[in-house]
DRENLUMLUM-309038 format. One record per atom (N, C-alpha, C): residue number from 0; residue in three letters; chain; atom name; x, y, z. Coordinates in pm, 1 decimal, always signed. Atoms other than C-alpha are relative to their C-alpha. Layout:
<sites>
+-----+------+-----+------+----------+----------+----------+
! seq ! type ! mol ! atom !        x !        y !        z !
+-----+------+-----+------+----------+----------+----------+
! NUM !  Ala !   A !   CA !        X !        Y !        Z !
...
+-----+------+-----+------+----------+----------+----------+
</sites>
This chain:
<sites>
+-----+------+-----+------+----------+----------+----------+
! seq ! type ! mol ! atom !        x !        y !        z !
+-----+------+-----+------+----------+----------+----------+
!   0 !  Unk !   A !    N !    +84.2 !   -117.8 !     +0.0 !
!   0 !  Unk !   A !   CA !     +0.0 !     +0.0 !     +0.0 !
!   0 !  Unk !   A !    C !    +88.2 !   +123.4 !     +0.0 !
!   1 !  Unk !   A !    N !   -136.7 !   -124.6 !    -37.1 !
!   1 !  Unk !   A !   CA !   +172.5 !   +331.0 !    -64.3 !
!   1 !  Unk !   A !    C !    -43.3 !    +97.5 !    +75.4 !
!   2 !  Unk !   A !    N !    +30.4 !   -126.2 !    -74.8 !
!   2 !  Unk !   A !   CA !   +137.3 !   +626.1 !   +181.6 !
!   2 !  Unk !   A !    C !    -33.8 !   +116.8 !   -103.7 !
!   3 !  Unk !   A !    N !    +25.0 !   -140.8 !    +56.1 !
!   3 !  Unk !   A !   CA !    +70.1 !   +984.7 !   +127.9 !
!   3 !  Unk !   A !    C !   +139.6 !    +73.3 !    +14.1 !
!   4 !  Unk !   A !    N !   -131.7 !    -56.4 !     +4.6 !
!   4 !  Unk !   A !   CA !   +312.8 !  +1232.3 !     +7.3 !
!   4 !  Unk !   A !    C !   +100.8 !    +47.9 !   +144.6 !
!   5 !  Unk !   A !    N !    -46.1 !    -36.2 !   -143.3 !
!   5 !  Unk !   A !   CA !   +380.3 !  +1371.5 !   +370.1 !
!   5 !  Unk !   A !    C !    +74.0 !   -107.6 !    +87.4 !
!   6 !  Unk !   A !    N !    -36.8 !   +134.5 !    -23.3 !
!   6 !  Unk !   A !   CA !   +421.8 !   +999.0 !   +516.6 !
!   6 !  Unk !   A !    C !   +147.2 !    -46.5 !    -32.9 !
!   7 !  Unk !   A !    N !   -125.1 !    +66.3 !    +35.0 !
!   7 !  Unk !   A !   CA !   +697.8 !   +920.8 !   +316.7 !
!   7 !  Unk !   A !    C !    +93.6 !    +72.3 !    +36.1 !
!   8 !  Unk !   A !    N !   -178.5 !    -31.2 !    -39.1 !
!   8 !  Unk !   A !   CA !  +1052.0 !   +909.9 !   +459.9 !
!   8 !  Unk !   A !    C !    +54.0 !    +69.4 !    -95.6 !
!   9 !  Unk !   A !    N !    -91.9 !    -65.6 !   +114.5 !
!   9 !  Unk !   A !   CA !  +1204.6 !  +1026.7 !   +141.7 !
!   9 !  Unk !   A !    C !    -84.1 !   +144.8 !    -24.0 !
!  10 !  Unk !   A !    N !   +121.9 !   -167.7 !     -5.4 !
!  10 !  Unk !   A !   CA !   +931.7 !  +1396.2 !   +164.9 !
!  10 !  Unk !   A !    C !    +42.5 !    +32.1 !   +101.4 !
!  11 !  Unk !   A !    N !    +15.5 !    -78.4 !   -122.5 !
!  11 !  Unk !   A !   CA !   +986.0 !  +1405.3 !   +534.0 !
!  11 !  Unk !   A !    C !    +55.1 !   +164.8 !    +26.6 !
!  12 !  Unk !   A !    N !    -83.5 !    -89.1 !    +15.1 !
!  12 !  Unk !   A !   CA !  +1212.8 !  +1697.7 !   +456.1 !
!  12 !  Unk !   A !    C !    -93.9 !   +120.7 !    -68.1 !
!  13 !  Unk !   A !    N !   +120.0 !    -85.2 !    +82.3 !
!  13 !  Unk !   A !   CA !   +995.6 !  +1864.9 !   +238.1 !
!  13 !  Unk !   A !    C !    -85.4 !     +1.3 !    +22.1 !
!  14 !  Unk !   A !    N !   +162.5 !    -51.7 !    -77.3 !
!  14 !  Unk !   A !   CA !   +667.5 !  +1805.8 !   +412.1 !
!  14 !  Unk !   A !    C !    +17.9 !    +94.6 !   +108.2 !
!  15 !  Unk !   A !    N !    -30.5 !    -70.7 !   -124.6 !
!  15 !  Unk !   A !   CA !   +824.8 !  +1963.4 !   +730.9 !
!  15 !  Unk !   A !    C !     +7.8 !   +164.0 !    -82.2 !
!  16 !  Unk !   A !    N !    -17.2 !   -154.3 !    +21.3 !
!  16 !  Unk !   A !   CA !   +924.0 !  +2289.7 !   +483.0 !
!  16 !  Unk !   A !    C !   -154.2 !    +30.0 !    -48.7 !
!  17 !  Unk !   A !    N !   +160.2 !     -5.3 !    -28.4 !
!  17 !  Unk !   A !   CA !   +567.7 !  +2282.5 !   +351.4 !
!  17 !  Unk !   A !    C !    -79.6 !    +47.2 !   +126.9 !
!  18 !  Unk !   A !    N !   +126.9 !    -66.1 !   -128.4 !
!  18 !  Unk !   A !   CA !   +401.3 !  +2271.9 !   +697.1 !
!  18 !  Unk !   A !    C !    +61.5 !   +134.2 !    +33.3 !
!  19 !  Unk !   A !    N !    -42.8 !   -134.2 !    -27.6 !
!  19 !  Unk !   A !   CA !   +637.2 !  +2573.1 !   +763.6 !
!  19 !  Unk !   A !    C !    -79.6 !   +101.0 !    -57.1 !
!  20 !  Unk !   A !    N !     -4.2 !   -103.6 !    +24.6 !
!  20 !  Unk !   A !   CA !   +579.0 !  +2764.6 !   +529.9 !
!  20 !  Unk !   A !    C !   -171.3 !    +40.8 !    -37.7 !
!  21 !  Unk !   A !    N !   +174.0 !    +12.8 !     +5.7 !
!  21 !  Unk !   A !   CA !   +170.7 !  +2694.1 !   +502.4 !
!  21 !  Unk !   A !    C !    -76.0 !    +60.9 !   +154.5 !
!  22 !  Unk !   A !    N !   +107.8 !    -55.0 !   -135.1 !
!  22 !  Unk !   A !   CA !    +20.9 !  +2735.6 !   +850.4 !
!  22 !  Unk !   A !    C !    +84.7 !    -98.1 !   +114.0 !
!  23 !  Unk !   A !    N !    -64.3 !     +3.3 !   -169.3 !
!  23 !  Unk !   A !   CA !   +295.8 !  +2591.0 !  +1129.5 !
!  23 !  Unk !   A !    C !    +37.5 !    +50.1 !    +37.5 !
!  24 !  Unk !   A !    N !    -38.0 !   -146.6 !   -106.7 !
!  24 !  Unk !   A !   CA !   +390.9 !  +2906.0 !  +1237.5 !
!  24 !  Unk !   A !    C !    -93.4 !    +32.7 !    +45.7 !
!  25 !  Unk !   A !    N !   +105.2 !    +14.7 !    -95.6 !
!  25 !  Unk !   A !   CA !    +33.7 !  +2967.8 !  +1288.5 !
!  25 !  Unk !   A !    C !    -34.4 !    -50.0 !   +107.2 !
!  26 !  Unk !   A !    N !    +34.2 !   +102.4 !   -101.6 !
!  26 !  Unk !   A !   CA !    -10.1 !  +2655.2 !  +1480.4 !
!  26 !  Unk !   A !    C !    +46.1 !    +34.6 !   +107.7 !
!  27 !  Unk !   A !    N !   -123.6 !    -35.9 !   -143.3 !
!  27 !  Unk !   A !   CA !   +322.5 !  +2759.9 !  +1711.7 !
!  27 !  Unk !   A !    C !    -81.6 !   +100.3 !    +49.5 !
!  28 !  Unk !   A !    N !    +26.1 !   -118.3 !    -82.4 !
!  28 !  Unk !   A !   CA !   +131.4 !  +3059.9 !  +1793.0 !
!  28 !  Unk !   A !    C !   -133.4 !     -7.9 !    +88.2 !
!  29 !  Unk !   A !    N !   +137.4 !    +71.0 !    -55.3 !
!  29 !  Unk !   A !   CA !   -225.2 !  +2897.0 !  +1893.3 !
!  29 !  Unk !   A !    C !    -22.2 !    -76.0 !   +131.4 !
!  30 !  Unk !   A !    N !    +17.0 !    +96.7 !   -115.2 !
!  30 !  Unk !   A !   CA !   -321.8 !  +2665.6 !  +2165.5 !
!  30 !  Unk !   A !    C !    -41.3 !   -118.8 !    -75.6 !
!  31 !  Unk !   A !    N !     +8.2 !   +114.6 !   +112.9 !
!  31 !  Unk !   A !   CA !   -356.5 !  +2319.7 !  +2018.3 !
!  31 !  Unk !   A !    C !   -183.5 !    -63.3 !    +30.6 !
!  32 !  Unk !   A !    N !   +205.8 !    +36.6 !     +4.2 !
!  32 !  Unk !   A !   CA !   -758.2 !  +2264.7 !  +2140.1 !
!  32 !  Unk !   A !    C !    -48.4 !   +105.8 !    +18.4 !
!  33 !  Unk !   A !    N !    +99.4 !    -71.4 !    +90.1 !
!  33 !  Unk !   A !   CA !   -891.0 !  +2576.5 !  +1975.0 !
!  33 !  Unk !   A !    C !    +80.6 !    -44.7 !   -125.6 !
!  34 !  Unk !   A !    N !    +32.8 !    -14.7 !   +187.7 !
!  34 !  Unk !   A !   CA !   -756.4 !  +2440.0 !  +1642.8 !
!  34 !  Unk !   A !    C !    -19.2 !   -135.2 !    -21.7 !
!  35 !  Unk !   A !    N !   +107.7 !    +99.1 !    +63.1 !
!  35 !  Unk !   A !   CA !   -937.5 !  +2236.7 !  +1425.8 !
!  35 !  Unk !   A !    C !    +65.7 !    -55.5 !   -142.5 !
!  36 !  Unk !   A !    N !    -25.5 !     -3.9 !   +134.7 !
!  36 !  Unk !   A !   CA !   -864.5 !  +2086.9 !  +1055.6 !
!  36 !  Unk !   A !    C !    -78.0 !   -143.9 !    -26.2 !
!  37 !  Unk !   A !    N !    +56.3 !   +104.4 !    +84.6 !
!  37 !  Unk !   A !   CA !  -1067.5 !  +1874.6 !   +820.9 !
!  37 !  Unk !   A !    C !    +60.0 !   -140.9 !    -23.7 !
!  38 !  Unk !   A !    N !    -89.9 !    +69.3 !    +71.3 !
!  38 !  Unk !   A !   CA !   -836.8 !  +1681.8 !   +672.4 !
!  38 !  Unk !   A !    C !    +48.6 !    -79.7 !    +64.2 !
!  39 !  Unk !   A !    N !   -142.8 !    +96.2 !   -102.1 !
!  39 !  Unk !   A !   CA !   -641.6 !  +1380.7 !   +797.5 !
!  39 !  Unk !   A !    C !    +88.7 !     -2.3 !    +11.0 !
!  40 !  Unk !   A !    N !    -92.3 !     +6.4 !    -31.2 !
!  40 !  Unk !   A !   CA !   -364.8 !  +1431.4 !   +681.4 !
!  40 !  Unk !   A !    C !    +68.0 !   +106.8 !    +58.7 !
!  41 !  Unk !   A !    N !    -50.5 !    -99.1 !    -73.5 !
!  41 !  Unk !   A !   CA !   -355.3 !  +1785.1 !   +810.8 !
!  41 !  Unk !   A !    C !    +48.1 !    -48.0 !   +181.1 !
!  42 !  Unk !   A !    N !     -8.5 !    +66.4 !    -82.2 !
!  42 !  Unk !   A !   CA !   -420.0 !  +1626.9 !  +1134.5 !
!  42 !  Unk !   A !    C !   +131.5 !    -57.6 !    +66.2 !
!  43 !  Unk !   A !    N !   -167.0 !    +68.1 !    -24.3 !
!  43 !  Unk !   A !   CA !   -129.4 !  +1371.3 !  +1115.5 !
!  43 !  Unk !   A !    C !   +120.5 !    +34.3 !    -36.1 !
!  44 !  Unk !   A !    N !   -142.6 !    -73.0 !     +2.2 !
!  44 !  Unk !   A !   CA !   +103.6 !  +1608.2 !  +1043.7 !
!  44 !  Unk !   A !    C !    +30.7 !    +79.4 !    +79.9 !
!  45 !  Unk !   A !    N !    -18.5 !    -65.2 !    -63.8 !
!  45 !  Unk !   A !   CA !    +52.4 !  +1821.7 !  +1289.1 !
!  45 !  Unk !   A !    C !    +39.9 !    -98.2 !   +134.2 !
!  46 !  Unk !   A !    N !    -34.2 !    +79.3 !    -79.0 !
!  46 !  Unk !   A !   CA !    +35.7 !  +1530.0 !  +1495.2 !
!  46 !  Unk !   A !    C !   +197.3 !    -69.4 !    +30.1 !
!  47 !  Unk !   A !    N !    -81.9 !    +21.9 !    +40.6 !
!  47 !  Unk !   A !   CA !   +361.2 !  +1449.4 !  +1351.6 !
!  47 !  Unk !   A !    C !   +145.5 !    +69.3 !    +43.7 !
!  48 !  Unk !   A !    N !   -121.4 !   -125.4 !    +25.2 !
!  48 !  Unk !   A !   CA !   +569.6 !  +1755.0 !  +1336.2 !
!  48 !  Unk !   A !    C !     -0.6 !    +85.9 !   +167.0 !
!  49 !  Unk !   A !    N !    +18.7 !    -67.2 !    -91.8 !
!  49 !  Unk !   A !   CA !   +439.7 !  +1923.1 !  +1647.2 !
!  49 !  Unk !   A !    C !    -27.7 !    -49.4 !   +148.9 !
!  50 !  Unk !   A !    N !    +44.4 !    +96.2 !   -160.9 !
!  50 !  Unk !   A !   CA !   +359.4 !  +1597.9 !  +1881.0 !
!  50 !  Unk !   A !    C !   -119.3 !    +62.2 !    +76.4 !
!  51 !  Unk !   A !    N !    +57.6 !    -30.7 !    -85.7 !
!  51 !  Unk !   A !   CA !    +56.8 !  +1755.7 !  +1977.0 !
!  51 !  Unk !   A !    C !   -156.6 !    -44.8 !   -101.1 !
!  52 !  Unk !   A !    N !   +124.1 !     -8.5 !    +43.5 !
!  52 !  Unk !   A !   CA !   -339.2 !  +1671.3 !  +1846.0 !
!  52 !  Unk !   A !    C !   -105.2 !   +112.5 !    -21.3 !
!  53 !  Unk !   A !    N !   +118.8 !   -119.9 !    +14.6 !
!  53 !  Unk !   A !   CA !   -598.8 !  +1899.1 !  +1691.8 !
!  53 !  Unk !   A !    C !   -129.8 !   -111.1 !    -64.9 !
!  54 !  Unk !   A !    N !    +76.1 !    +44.7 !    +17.3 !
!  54 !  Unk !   A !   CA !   -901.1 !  +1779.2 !  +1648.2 !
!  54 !  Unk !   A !    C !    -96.2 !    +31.4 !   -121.9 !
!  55 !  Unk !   A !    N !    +47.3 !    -43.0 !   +110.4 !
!  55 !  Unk !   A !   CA !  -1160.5 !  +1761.3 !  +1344.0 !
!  55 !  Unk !   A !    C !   -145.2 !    +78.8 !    +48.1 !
!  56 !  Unk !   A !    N !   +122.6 !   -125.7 !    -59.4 !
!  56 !  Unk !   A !   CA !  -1428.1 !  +2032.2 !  +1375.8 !
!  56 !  Unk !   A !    C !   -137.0 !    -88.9 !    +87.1 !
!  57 !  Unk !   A !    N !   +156.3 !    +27.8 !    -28.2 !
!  57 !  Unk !   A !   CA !  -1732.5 !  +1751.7 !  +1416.6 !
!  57 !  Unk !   A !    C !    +54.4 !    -93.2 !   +126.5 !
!  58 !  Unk !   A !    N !    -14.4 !    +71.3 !   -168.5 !
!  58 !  Unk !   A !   CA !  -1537.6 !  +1588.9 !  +1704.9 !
!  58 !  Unk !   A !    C !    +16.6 !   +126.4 !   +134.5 !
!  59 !  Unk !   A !    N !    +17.6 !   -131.0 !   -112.6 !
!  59 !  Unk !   A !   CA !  -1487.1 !  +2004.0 !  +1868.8 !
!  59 !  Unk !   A !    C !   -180.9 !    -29.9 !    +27.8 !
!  60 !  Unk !   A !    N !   +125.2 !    +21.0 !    -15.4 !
!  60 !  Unk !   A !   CA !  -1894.0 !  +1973.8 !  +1795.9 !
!  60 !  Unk !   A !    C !    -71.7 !    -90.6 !    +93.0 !
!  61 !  Unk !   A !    N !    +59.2 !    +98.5 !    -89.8 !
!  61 !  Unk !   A !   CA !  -1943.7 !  +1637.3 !  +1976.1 !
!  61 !  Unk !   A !    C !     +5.0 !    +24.2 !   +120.9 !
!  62 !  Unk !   A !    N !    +15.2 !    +13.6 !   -159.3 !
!  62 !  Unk !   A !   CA !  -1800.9 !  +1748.2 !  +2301.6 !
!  62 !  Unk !   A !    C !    -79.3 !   +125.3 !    +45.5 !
!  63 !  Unk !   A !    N !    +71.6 !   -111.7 !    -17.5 !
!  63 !  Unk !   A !   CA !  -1996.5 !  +2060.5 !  +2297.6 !
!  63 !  Unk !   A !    C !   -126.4 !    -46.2 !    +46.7 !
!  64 !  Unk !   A !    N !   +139.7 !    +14.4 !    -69.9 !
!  64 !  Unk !   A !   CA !  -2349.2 !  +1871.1 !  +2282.8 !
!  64 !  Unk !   A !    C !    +20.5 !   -121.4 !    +98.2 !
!  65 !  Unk !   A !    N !    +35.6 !   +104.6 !   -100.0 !
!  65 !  Unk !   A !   CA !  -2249.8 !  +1590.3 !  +2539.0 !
!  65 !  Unk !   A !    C !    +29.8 !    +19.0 !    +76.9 !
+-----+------+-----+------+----------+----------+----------+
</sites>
């Protein structure tokens, strides 16, 4: 099965300048549960790069109504 571009060992270098230069300076400046992202692999990169979890908007939603 092949991964996603980010995933791969041979990108790691280049996904890391990517998340830079996209929105992980943002992130550094945030608190990591007010942010949110769709995406999975946004997710597992942040998970990745930053060791910390953000959650996807309809799981911020779930703990709101329970």
């Amino acid at each position: 099965m092949a991964g996603t571009y980010g995933h791969e060992v041979k990108h790691l270098a280049n996904s890391k300048g990517i998340y830079a230069l996209s929105w992980g300076n943002l992130l550094q400046k945030l608190p990591k549960t007010h942010c949110l992202a769709t995406g999975y692999s946004c997710r597992s990169q942040v998970k990745r790069i930053e060791n910390e979890a953000i959650k996807h908007p309809l799981q911020a939603l779930l703990e709101i109504f329970k």
